[in-house]
C-alpha positions in Angstrom: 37.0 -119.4 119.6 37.0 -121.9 116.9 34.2 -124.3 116.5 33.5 -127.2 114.0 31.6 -126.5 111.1 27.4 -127.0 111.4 26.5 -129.7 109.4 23.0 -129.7 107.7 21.3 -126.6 109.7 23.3 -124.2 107.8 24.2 -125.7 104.4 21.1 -124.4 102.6 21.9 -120.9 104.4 25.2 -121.1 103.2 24.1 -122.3 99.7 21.6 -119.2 99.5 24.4 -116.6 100.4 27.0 -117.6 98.5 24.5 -116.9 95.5 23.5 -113.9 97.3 26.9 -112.8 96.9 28.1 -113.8 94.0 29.5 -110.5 93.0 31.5 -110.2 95.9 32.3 -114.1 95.3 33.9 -115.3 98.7 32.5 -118.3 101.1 32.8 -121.0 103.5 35.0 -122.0 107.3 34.9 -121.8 110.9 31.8 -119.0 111.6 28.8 -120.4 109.8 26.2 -117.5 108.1 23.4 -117.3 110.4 20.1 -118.4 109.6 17.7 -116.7 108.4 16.1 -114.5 111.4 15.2 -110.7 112.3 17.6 -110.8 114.7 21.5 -112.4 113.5 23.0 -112.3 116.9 20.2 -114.4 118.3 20.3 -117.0 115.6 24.1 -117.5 114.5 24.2 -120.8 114.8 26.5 -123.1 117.3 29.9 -124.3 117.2 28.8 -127.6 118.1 28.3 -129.4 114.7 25.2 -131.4 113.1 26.2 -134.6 111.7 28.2 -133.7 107.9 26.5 -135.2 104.7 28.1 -138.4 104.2 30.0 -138.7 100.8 27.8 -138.8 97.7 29.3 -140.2 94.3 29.2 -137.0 93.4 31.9 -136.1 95.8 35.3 -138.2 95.5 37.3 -137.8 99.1 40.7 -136.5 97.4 44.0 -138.2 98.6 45.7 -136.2 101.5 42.1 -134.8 102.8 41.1 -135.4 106.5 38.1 -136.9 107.4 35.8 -139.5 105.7 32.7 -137.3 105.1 31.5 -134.7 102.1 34.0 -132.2 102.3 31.8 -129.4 100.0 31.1 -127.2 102.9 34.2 -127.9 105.4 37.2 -129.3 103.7 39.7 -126.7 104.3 38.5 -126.0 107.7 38.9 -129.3 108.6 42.1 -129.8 107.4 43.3 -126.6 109.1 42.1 -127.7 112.4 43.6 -131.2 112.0 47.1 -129.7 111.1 46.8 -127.2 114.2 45.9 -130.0 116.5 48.9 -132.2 115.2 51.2 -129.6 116.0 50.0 -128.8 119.2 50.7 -132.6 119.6 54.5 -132.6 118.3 53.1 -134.8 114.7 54.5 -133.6 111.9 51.7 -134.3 109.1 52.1 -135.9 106.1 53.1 -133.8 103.0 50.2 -135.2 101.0 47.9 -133.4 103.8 50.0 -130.2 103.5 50.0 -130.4 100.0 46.2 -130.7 99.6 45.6 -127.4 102.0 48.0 -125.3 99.6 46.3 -126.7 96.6 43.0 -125.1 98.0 44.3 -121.6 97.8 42.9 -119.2 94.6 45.9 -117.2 92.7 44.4 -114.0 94.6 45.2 -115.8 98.0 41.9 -116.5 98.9 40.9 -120.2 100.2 36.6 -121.6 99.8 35.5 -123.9 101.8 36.4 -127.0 99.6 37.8 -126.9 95.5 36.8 -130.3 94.2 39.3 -129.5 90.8 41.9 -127.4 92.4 43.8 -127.2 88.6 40.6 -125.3 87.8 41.4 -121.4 87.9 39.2 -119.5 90.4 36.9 -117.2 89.2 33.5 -114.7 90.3 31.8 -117.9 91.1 34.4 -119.6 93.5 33.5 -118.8 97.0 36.1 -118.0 99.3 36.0 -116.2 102.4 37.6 -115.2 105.3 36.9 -118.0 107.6 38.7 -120.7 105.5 41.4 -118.6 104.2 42.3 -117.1 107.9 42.0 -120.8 109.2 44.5 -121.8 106.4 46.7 -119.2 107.3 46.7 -120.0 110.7 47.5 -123.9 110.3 50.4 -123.4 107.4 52.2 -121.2 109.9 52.4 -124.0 112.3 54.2 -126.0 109.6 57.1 -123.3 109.3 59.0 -121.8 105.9 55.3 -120.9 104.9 55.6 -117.4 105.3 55.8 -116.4 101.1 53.2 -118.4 100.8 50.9 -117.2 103.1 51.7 -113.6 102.2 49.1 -113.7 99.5 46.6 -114.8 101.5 47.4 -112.2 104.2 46.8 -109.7 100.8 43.5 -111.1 100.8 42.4 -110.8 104.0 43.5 -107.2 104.0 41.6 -106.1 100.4 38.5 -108.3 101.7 38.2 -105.7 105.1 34.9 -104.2 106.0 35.0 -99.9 106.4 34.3 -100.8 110.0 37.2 -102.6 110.4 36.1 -106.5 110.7 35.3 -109.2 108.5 32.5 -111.2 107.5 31.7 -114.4 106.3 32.2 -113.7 102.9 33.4 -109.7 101.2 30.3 -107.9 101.5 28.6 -109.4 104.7 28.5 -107.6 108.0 31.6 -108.2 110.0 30.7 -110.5 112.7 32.9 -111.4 116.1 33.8 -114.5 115.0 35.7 -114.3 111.3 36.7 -111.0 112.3 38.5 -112.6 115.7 39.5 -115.5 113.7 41.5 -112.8 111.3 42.6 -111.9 114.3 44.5 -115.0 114.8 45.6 -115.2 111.2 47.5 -111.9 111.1 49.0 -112.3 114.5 50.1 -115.9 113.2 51.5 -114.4 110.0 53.0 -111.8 112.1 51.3 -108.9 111.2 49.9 -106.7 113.7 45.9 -106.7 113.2 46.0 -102.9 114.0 47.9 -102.1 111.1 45.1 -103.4 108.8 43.2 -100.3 108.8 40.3 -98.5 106.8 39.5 -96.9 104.7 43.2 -98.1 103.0 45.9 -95.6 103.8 44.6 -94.2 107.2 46.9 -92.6 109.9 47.9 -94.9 112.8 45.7 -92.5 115.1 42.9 -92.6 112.5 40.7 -95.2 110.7 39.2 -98.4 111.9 40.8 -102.0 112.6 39.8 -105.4 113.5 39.6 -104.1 117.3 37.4 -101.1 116.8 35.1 -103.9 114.9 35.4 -106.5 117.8 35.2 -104.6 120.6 31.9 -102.6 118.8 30.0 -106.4 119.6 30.7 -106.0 123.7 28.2 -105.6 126.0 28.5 -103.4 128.5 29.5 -104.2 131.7 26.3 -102.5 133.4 23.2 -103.5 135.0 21.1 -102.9 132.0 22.8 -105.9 130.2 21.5 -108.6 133.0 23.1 -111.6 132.4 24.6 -110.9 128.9 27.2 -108.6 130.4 30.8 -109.0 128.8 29.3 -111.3 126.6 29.8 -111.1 122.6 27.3 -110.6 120.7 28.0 -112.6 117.0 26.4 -109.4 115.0 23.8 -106.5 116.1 20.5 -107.0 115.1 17.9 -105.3 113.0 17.7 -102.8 115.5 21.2 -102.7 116.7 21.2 -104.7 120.0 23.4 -107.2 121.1 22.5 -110.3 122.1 25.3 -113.1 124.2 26.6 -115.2 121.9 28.5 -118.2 123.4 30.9 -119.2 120.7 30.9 -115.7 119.9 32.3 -114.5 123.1 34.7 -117.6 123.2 36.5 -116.6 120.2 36.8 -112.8 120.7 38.3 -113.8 124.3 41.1 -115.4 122.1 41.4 -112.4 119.7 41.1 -109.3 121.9 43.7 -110.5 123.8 46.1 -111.6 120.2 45.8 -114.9 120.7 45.4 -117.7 118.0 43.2 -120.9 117.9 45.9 -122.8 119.4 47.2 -121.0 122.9 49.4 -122.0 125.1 49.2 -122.2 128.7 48.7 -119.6 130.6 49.1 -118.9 135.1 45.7 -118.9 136.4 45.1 -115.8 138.6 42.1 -114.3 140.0 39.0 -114.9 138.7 37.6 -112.7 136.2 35.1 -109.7 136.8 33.2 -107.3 134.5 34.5 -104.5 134.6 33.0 -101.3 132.7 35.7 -98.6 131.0 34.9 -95.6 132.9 37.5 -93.5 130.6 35.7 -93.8 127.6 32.1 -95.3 125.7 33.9 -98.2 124.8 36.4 -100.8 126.5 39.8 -101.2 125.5 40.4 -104.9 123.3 41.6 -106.3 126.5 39.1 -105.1 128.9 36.7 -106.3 126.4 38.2 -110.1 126.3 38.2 -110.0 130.4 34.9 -109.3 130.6 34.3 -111.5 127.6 35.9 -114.0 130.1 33.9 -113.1 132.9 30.5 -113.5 130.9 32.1 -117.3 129.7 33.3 -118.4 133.7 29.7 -117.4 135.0 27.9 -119.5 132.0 30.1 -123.0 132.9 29.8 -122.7 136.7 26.5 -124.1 136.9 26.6 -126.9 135.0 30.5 -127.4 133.6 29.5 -127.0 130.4 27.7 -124.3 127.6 24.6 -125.3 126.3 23.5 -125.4 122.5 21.5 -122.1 121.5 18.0 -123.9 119.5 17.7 -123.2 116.0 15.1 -120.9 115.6 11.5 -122.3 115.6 12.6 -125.5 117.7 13.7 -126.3 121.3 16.8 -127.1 122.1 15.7 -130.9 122.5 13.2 -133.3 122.0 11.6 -132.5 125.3 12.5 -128.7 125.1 15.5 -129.3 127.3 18.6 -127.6 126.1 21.6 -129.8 125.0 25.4 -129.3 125.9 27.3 -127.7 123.4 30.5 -129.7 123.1 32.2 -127.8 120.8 31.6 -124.7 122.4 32.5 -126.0 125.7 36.4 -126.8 124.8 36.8 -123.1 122.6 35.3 -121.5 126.3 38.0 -123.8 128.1 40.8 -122.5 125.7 39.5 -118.6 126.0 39.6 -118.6 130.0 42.6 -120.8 129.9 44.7 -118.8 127.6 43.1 -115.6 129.3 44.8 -116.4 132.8 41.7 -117.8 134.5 42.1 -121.6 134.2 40.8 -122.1 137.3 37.3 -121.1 136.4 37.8 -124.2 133.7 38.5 -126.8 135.5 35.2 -127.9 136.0 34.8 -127.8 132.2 37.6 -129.8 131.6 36.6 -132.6 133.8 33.3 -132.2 131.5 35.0 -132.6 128.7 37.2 -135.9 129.7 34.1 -137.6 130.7 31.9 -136.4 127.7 33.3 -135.1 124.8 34.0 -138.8 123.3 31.0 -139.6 121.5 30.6 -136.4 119.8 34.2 -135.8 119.1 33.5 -139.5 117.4 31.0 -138.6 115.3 32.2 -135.4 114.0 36.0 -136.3 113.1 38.7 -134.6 113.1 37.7 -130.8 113.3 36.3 -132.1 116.6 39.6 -134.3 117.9 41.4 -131.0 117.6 39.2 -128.6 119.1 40.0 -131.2 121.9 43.7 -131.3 121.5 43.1 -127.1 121.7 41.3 -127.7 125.7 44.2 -130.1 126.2 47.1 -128.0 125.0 46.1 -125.2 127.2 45.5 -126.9 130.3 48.9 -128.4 130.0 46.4 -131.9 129.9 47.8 -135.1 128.0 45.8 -135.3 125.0 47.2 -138.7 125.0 44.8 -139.6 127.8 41.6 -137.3 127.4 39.5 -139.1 129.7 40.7 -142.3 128.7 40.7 -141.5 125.2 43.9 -141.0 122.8 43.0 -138.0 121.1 45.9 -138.1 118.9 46.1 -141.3 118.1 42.3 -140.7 116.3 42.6 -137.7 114.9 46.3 -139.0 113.1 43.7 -141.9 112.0 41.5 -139.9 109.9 43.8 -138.8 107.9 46.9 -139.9 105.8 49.9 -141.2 108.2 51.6 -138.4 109.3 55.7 -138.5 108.3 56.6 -138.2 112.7 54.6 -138.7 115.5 56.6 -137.8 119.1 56.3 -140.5 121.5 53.7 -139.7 124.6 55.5 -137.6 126.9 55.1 -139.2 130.8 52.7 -137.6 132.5 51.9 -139.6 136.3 49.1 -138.4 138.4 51.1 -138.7 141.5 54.6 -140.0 143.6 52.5 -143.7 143.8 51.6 -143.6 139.9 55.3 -142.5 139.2 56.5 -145.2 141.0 54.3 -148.0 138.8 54.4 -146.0 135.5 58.2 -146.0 135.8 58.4 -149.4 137.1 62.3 -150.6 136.2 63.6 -147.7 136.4 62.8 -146.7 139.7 64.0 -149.8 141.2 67.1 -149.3 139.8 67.5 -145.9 141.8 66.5 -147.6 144.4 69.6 -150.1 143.8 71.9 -147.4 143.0 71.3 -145.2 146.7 71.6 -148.1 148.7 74.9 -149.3 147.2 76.5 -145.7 147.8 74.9 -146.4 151.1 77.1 -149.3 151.9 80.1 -147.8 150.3 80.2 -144.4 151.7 78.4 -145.0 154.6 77.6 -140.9 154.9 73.7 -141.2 153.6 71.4 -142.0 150.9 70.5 -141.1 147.6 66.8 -141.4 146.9 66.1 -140.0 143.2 62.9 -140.1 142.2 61.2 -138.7 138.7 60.1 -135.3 138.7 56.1 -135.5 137.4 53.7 -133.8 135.6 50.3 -133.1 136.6 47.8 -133.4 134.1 
């Protein structure tokens, strides 16, 4: 589900809502606004980021921050992601890094997308919104002992809920699938069950609406009428009220129907997945929806290994109309099916990734490194070794030097690569069974490591 911010496409959009809303004063984090179109679902924009603004003088890079790029439109986000992916990768960050997150947060709870005076109060002109503030939430509980903290943040989230249930960007937009599934993650990670979050405030267990009734409202249905889109996401109707795929859409609410975070762990692959429609009532149950949501993703990557980038409205995709992967994109679909149960329809994705993803992940920093160290984590995959790239070792550079980092856990290939990784130590097994061959003369004792496929 998550993606890295979009650079450039969408900072004027965002600039234009956030004064759009400035009553409801609330921006910024992981689903960028759409742009402006007649038809939101078919233009919200891709996970898979432009390239950032670099710094102006304007904008000092504060101490503790991630990343060496303007942080106006993606500094908490960023450093959310980057603590997430250093604990999926046993680092424990530096407190000047944790520090700098917490020092984001508004008295009410609420985090924007980057405070450049943090000692300044918050008021009707700061823009927070649920995307940062859910991302925050969900990287301080990786830290642990965060939980009084977080609690007014988890306040936030729940006075900032939509009557249908969901979330948008900011209070006062239409809830979309991806802050409301990124919520999602938040409450579960806070430990709050998201169906107890219900409106209008006060309503019955059996009554009311929730993040699910909102999530599962942006299905398509599993029929022949939806063509290709079926079990797809759609990001938000439009004008009209259809629903259009959305790719990084459909990748998040796989995560979130099923109450499942940005980071996931991994998961036994089983059959592959199949779109199924709910024949006992209009609408699919959260998880039905997030199989089918699954199903939608596995069909997308199985032509190509990877998901392409959706063109901003008025171009083509590329230069010569040809559409371009979506890298981003790509590794939250290989986290969704992953963490689903259907890892096996990822592989091919994976293997993508490893051979691809360096460049990009490059370019965009650490938001990116993590969304990597996300596709590892799942797959059980060394991050260590990402197709011949250290993925933690770059992200822990972009930031201050984290206080641990656990050393590289083994993990050979095969028997033969055992053997040579292992070196010394196997010879010395070796040694050890033939000399209770010659003194016992009953046998041998042939010890070999156990390994770890990647």
């Amino acid at each position: 589900m998550t993606t890295v911010r979009r650079g450039t496409a969408a900072l004027a959009v965002t600039t234009v809502l956030c004064a759009a809303f400035a009553p409801a004063a609330h921006a910024g984090g992981d689903v960028r606004p759409p742009a402006p179109s007649s038809s939101p679902s078919s233009a919200a924009p891709s996970s898979s980021p432009s390239p950032s603004p670099s710094p102006s003088p304007s904008v000092k890079l504060p101490h503790g921050l991630y990343g060496d790029k303007d942080p106006t439109y993606d500094g908490v986000w960023r450093q959310s992601l980057a603590l997430l992916g250093q604990a999926a990768a046993d680092v424990r960050p530096s407190n000047d890094a944790v520090r700098w997150l917490k020092r984001q947060r508004c008295a009410d709870g609420g985090f924007a997308a980057f405070r450049a005076d943090p000692a300044a109060p918050c008021d009707a002109d700061t823009p927070t919104d649920s995307n940062s503030t859910a991302a925050a939430v969900q990287a301080l509980s990786s830290l642990g002992d965060q939980r009084p903290f977080m609690a007014a943040s988890v306040e936030w989230l729940r006075a900032t809920q939509n009557k249908d249930g969901g979330w948008g960007y900011t209070p006062g937009m239409p809830s979309d699938a991806n802050s409301t599934s990124l919520v999602i993650g938040a409450l579960t990670s806070a430990g709050v069950r998201p169906t107890s979050m219900r409106m209008p405030r006060g309503s019955r267990a059996t009554e009311g609406k929730n993040a699910y009734d909102a999530l599962v409202a942006l299905s398509i249905p599993c029929d022949a009428g939806s063509g290709a889109d079926a079990g797809a996401f759609a990001y938000q109707p439009d004008q009209d009220g259809g629903l259009t795929a959305n790719d990084d859409a459909t990748a998040a609410a796989v995560l979130a129907g099923l109450g499942k975070r940005l980071v996931s762990a991994p998961v036994t692959a089983g059959p592959a997945p199949t779109c199924v429609p709910d024949a006992a009532s209009e609408r699919p149950s959260p998880e039905r929806a997030a199989r089918n949501g699954a199903s939608y993703l596995a069909s997308a990557l199985a032509a190509t290994g990877h998901l392409d980038q959706p063109p901003l409205p008025g171009t083509d995709s590329g230069d010569d109309g040809a559409a371009r992967p979506d890298v981003g994109n790509t590794a939250d679909a290989v986290v969704a099916l992953t963490a689903a149960g259907y890892g096996d329809q990822a592989t091919g994705a994976l293997e993508w990734l490893k051979k691809n993803s360096g460049p990009w992940a490059q370019q965009h920093g650490p938001a990116a490194y993590a969304q990597l160290i996300f596709a590892a984590y799942a797959t059980d995959t060394d991050p260590r070794n990402f197709g011949g790239i250290d993925l933690v070792e770059r992200l822990n550079a972009t930031g201050p030097t984290p206080k641990s980092v656990a050393p590289p856990e083994p993990r050979p290939g095969n028997a033969a690569e055992s053997a040579i990784a292992d070196g010394g130590a196997v010879v010395l097994l070796w040694i050890i069974g033939i000399g209770v061959v010659a003194a016992l003369g009953t046998g041998f004792l042939l010890s070999r490591r156990k390994t770890r496929q990647p």
